[in-house]
C-alpha positions, 0 to 999 in steps of 0.5 A: 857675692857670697851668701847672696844667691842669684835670685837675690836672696841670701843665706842666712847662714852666711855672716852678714858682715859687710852686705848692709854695710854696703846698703848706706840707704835705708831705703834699699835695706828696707827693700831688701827685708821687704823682699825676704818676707814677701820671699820666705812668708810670715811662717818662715821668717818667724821660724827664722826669728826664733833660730836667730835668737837661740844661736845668739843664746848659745853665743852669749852662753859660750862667751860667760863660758869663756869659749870661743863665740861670734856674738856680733854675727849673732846679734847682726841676724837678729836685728835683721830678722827684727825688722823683717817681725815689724814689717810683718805684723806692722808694729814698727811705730808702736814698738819704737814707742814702746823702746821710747817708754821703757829707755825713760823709765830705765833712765829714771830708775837709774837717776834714783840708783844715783847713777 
């Protein structure tokens, strides 16, 4: 398959568009995040975080910019590469807890704007 090499990594310079959504088990695509991270190690992955968010920066700025942008491919990369941060430094549970606490107290600071 384009942007998956035969040792079963994948390029992330390729679009991932379509591959996960072929993975309709979470556990497969847990498998797979498991599996780059033993592959590329801590280091490279949180490189890899970083690139990931600066090229979804520079798609954010260049939509405001009204050029040309592939936001969506962007924000693909990273989710993914966040996942491989959770399974990293083994915080999946605290930060869902930390969404949790934030998104009520976006709701409550959007119930007191009357929204």
């Amino acid at each position: 398959r384009d942007g998956i090499y035969e040792d079963g990594t994948i390029d992330w310079d390729y679009s991932t568009g379509g591959y996960f959504d072929s993975l309709k088990d979470w556990e497969q695509r847990a498998k797979v995040l498991n599996r780059a991270v033993k592959t590329f190690g801590k280091n490279a992955q949180v490189d890899m975080m970083i690139e990931e968010m600066s090229e979804l920066t520079k798609a954010l700025l260049n939509e405001r910019r009204g050029r040309a942008n592939n936001i969506a491919e962007e924000i693909a990369d990273v989710k993914i590469v966040l996942e491989q941060m959770e399974i990293i430094f083994q915080n999946g549970e605290e930060v869902n807890e930390i969404i949790r606490q934030k998104t009520k107290r976006l709701d409550r600071i959007l119930q007191d704007m009357g929204e």
